[in-house]
C-alpha positions in Angstrom: 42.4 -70.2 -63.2 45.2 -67.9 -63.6 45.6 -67.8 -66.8 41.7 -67.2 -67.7 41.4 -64.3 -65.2 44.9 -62.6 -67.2 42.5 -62.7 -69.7 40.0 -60.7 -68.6 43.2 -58.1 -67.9 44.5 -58.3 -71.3 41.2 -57.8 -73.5 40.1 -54.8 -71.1 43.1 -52.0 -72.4 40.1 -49.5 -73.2 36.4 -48.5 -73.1 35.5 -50.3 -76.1 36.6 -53.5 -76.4 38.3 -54.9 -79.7 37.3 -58.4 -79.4 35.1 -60.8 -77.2 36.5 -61.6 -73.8 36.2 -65.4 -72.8 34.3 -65.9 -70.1 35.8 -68.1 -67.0 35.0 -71.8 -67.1 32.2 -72.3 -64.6 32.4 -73.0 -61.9 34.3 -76.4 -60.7 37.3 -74.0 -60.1 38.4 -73.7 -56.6 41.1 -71.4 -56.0 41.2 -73.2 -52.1 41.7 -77.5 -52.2 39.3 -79.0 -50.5 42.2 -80.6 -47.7 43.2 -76.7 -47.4 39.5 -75.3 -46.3 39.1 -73.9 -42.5 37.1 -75.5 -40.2 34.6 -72.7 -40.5 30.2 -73.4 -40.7 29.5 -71.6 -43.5 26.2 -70.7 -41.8 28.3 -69.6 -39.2 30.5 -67.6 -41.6 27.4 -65.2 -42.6 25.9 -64.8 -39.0 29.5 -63.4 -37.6 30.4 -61.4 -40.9 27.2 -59.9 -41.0 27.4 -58.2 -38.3 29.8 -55.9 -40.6 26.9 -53.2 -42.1 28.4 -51.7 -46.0 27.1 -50.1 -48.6 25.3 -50.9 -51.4 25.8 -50.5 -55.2 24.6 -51.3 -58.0 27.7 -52.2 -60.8 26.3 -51.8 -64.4 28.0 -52.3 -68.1 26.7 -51.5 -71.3 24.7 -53.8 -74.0 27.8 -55.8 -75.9 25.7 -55.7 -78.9 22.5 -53.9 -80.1 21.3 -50.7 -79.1 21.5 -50.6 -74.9 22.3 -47.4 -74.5 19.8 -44.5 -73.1 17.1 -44.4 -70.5 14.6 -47.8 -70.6 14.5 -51.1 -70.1 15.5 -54.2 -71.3 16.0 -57.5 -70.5 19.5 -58.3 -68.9 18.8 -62.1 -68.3 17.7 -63.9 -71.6 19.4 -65.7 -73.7 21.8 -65.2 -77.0 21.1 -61.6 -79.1 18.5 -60.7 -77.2 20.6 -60.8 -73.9 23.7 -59.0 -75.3 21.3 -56.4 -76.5 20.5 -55.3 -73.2 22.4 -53.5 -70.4 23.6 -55.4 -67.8 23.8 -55.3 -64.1 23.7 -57.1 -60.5 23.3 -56.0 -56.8 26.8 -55.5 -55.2 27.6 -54.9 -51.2 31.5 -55.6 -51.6 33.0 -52.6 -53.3 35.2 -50.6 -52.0 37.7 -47.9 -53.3 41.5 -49.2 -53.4 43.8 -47.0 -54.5 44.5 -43.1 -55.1 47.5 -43.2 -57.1 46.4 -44.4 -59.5 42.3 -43.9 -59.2 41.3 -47.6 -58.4 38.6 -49.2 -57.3 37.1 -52.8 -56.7 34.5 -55.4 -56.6 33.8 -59.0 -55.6 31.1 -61.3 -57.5 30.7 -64.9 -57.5 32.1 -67.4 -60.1 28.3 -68.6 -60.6 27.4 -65.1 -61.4 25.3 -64.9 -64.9 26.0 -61.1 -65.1 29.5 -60.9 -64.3 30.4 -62.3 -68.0 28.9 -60.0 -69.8 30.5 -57.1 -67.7 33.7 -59.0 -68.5 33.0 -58.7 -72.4 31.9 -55.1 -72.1 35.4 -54.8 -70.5 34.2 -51.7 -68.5 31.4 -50.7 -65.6 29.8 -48.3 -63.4 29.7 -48.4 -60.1 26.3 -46.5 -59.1 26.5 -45.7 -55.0 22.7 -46.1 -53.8 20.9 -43.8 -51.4 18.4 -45.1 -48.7 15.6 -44.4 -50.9 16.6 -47.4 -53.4 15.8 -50.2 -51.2 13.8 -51.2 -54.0 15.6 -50.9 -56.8 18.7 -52.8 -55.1 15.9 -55.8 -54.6 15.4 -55.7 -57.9 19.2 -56.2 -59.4 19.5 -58.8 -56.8 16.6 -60.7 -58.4 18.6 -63.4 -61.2 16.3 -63.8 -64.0 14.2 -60.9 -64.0 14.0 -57.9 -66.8 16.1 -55.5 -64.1 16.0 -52.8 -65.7 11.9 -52.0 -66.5 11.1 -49.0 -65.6 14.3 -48.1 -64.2 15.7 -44.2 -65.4 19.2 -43.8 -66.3 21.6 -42.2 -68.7 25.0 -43.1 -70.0 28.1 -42.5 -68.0 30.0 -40.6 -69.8 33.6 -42.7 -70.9 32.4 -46.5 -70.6 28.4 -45.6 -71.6 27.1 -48.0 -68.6 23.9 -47.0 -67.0 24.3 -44.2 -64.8 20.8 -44.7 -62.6 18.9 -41.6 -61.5 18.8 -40.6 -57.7 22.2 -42.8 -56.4 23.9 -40.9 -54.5 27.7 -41.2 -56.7 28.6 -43.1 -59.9 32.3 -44.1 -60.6 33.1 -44.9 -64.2 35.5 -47.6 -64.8 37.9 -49.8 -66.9 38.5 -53.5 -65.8 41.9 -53.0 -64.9 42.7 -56.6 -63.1 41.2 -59.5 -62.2 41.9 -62.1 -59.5 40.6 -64.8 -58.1 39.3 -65.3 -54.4 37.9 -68.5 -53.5 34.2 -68.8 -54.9 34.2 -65.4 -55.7 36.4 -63.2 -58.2 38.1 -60.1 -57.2 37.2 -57.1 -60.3 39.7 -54.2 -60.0 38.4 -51.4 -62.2 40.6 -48.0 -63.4 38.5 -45.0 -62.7 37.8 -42.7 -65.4 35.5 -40.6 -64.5 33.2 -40.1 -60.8 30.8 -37.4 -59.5 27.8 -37.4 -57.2 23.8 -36.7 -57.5 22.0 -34.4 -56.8 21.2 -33.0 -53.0 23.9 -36.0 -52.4 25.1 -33.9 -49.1 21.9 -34.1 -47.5 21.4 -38.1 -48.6 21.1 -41.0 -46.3 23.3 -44.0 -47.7 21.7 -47.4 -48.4 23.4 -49.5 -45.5 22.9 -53.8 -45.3 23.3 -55.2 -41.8 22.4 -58.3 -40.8 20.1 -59.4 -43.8 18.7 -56.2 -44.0 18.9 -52.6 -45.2 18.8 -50.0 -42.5 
């Protein structure tokens, strides 16, 4: 497990990737042994952590082949060409900023994620902040299978070329810088290039999830 997550580090040095990046075997890997796990309902688990409300975001990367870039649609789920043709990009609550010195932030997505691959070939990512106005458009990345971007506006960002959407509230640009595991989910450190916020973001309500539900 390791030794495949150094690999994301080491093929991410840039904004444009030289070569492919090998995606993690999926997902029998357990970072915790079975005879090591808590005593903890899972069910349980959510109701109690739940009760912590955090943002929402919406992580992007750009197409790893084709023409992705610009304002559109396209479809970030199907397979082969097609797929790597196409932006990419999933709902994310558990971001958070990390360090200051130097600029770094992170992210958390599960080993079954479909998404997070292509991200880690991209070898770069945008982290778009939503306000409370984008309930809809977070339901939508959260949907697996579905064209996610249709009818969605955005432009580049302007070092990695993710999709920067229209009306969220901040966008931080990023490099993968690290990546570690963390149980059934992996633990994305990204170098920040580049950040700024949206328009009439002072007077903007942030997107908040508490309890199953945005408030």
């Amino acid at each position: 497990m390791a030794a495949a997550a150094v690999r994301y580090l080491r093929s991410a040095g840039a904004p444009t990737v030289a070569g492919p990046v090998e995606a993690l075997p999926r997902p029998e890997l357990r970072a915790v042994g079975d005879d090591e796990r808590a005593p903890v309902d899972q069910a349980e688990f959510r109701r109690v952590l739940g009760n912590f409300a955090t943002g929402v975001t919406v992580v992007t990367a750009p197409a790893t082949g084709g023409d992705g870039s610009g304002s559109g649609s396209g479809n970030s789920d199907s397979d082969g060409a097609e797929q790597e043709a196409a932006p990419a990009g999933f709902a994310c609550q558990s971001f958070s900023s990390l360090s200051l010195d130097p600029p770094l932030v992170c992210f958390m997505v599960g080993r079954t994620s479909t998404t997070w691959p292509r991200i880690a070939r991209a070898g770069v990512f945008c982290v778009n902040v939503l306000g409370a106005h984008q309930g809809e458009l977070c339901r939508g990345f959260a949907v697996s299978g579905a064209d996610k971007f249709a009818g969605v506006v955005y432009d580049a960002a302007p070092v990695s070329g993710s999709p920067r959407l229209a009306g969220a509230a901040a966008w931080i640009d990023c490099t993968i810088h690290a990546v570690h595991t963390g149980g059934d989910h992996l633990i994305v450190v990204g170098r920040v290039d580049a950040l700024g916020t949206g328009d009439g973001t002072d007077a903007m309500t942030p997107l908040l999830f508490h309890k199953g539900r945005f408030l």
